[in-house]
Backbone as CSV, one residue per row, in Angstrom:
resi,resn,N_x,N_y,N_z,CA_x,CA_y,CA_z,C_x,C_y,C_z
1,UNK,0.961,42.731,5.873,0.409,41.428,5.597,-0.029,40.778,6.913
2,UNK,-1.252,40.360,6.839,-1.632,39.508,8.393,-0.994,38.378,8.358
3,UNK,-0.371,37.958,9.456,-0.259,36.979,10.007,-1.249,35.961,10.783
4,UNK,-1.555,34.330,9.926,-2.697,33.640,10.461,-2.177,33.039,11.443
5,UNK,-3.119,32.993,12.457,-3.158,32.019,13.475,-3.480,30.471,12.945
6,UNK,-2.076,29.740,13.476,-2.405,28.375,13.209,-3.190,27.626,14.503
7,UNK,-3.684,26.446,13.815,-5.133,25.797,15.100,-4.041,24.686,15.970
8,UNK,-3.963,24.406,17.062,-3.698,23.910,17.844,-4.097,22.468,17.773
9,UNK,-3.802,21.448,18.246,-3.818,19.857,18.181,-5.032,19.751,18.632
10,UNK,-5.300,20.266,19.831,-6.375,19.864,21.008,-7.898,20.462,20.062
11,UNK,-7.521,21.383,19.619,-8.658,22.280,18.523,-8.728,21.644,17.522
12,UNK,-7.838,20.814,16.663,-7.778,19.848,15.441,-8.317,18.956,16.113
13,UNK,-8.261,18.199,17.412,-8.806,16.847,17.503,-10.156,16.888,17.499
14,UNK,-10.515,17.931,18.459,-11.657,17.810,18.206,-12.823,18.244,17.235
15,UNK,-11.944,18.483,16.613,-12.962,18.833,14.947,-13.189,17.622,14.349
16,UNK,-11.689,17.055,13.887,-11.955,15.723,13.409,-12.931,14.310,14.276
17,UNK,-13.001,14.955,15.929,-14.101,13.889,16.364,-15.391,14.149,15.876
18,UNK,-15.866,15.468,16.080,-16.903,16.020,15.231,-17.404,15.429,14.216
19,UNK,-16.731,15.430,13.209,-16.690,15.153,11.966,-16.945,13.807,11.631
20,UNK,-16.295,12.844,12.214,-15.930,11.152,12.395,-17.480,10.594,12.943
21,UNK,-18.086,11.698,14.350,-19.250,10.987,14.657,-20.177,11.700,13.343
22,UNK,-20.307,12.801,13.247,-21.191,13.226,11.875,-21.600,11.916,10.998
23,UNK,-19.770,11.918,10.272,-20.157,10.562,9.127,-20.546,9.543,10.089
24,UNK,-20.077,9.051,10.992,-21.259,8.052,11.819,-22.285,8.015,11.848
25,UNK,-23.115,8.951,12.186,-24.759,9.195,11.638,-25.012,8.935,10.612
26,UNK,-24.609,9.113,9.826,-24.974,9.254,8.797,-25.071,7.971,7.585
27,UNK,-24.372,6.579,8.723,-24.445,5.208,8.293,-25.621,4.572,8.836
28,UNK,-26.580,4.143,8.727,-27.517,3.344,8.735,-27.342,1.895,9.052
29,UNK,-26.270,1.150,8.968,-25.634,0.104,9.217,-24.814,-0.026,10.424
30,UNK,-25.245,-0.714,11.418,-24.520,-0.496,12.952,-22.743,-1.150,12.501
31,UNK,-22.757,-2.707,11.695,-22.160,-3.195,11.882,-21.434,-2.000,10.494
32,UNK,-21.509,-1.325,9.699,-20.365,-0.598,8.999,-19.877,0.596,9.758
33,UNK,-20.842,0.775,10.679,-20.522,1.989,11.753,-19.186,1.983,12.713
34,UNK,-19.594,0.400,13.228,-18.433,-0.015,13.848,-17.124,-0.512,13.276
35,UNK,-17.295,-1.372,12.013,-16.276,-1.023,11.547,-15.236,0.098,11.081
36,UNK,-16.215,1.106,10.919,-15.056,2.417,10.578,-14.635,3.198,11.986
37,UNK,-15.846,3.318,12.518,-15.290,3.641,14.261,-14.112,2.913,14.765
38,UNK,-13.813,1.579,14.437,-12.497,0.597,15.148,-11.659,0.627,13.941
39,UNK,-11.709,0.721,12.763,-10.876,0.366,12.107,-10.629,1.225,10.877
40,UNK,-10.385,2.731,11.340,-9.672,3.542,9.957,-9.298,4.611,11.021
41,UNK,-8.907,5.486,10.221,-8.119,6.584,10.882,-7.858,7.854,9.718
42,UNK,-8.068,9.036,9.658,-8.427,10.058,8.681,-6.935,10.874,8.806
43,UNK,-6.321,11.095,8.005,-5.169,11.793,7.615,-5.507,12.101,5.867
44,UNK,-4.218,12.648,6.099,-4.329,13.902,4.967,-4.053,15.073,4.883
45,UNK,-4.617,16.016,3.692,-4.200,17.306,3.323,-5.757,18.394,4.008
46,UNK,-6.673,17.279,5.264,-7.455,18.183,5.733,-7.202,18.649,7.413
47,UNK,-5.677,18.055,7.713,-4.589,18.340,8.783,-3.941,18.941,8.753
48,UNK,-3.816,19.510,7.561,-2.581,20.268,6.913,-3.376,21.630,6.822
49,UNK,-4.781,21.665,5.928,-5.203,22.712,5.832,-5.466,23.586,7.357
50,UNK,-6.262,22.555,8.529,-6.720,22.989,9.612,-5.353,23.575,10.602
51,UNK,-4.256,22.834,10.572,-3.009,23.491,11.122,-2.651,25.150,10.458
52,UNK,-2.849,25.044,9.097,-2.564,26.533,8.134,-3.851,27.422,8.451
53,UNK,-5.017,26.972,9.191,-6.370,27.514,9.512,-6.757,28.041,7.782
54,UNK,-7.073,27.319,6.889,-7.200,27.001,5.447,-8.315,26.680,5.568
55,UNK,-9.689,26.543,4.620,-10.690,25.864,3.995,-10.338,24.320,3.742
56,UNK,-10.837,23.092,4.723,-10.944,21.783,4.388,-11.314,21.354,3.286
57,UNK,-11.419,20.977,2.225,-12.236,20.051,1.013,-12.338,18.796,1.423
58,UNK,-12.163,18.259,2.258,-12.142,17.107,2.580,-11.389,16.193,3.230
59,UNK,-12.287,14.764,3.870,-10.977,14.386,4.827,-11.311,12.664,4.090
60,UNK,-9.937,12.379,4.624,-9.356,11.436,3.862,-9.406,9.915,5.151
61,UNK,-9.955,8.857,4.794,-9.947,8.267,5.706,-9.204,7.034,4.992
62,UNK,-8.477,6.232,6.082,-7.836,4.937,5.716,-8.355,4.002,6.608
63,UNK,-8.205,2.568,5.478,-8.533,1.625,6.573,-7.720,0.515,7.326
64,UNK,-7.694,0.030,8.513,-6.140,-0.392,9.182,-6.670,-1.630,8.841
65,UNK,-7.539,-1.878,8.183,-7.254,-3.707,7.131,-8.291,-4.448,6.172
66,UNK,-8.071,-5.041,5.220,-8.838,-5.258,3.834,-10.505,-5.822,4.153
67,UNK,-10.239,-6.137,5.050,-12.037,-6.569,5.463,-12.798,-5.298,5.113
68,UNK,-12.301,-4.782,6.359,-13.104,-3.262,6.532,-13.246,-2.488,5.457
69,UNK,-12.083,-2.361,4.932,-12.337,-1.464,3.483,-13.317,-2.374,2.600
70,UNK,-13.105,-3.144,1.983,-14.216,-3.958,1.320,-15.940,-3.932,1.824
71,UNK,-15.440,-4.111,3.062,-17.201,-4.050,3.438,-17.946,-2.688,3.643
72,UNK,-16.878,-1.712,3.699,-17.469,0.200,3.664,-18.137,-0.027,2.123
73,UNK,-16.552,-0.101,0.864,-17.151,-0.033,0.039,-18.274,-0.806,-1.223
74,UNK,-18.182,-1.801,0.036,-19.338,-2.596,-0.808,-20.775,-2.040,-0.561
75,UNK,-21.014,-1.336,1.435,-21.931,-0.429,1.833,-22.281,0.416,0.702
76,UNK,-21.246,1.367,0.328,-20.999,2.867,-0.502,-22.338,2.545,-1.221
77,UNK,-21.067,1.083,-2.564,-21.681,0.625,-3.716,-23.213,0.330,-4.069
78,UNK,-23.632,-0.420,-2.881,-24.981,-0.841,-2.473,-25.921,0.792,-2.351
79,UNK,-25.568,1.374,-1.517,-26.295,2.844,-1.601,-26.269,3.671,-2.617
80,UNK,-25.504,3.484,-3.927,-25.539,3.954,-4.772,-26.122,3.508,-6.022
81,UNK,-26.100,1.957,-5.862,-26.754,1.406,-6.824,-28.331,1.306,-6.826
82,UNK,-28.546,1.640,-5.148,-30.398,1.991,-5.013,-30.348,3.347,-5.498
83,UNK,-29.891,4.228,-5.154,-30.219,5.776,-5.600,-30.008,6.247,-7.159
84,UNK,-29.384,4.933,-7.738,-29.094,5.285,-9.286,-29.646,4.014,-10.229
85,UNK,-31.157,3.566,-10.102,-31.966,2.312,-10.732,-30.854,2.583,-12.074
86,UNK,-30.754,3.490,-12.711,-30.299,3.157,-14.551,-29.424,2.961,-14.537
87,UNK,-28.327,2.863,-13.318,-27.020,2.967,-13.532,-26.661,3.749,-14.129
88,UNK,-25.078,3.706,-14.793,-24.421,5.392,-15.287,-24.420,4.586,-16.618
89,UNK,-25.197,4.228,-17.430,-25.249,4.018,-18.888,-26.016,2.742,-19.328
90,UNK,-25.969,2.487,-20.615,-26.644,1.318,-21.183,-25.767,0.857,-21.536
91,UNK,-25.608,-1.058,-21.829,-24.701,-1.344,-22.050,-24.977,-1.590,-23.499
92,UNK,-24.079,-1.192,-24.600,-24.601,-1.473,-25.853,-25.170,-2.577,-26.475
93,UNK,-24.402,-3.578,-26.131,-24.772,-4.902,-26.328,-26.585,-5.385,-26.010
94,UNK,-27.169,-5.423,-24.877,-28.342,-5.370,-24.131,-29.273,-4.679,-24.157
95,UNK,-28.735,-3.247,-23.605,-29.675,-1.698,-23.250,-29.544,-2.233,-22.027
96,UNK,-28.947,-3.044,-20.986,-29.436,-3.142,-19.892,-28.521,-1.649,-19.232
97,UNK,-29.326,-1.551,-17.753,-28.118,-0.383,-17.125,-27.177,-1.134,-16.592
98,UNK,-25.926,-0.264,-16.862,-24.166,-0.432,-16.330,-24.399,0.185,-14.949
99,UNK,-24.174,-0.835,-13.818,-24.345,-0.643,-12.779,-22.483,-1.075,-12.227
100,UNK,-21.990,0.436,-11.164,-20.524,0.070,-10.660,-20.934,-1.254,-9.706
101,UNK,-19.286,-2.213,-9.565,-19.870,-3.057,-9.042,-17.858,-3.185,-8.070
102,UNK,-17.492,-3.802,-7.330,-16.494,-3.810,-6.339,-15.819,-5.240,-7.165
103,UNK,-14.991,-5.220,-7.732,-14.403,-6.301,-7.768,-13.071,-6.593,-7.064
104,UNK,-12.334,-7.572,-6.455,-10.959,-7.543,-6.229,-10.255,-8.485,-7.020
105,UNK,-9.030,-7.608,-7.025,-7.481,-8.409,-7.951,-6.773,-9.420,-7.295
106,UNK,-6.384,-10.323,-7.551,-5.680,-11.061,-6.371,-4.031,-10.404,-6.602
107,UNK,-3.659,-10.249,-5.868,-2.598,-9.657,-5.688,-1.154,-10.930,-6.872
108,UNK,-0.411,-10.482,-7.379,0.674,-11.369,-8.144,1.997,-10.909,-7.943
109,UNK,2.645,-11.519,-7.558,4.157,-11.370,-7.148,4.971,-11.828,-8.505
């Protein structure tokens, strides 16, 4: 049975910088750019795979506070709601399109 070579920290980091500026490009928005550049951090089961030298599916990013997350995924929402005019259905009532939309809960103790 082979024995795999596991990847080293210094070899993990810099994949995940790789990766981090990639999705950076790939934002169009300076000010959502910078927010995820200063304020998330990617953990997960695609640290786990790259230590086991495994196939990634994906990396998992968090955000270190509710602004930032809100304003990525309001970005997301916005880019998806141009690339999808019909939205994901009709609403029965109307025929208009069901377009996703970000709402928040207020938190209840």
């Amino acid at each position: 049975m082979e024995k795999r070579r596991q990847m080293n920290k210094k070899t993990i980091g810099k994949m995940l910088t790789r990766k981090h500026t990639d999705f950076l490009k790939s934002i169009d928005s300076e000010e959502i750019k910078k927010l995820i550049d200063t304020n998330s951090i990617i953990t997960g089961g695609a640290i786990v795979s790259m230590l086991l030298n495994e196939k990634v599916n994906d990396y998992d990013y968090y955000f270190t506070d509710k602004d930032t997350c809100k304003k990525v995924a309001q970005y997301f929402m916005d880019k998806w709601n141009i690339a999808h005019p019909q939205g994901v259905g009709k609403c029965p009532a109307d025929g208009k399109p069901i377009r996703p939309y970000i709402e928040e809960e207020e938190k209840t103790q």
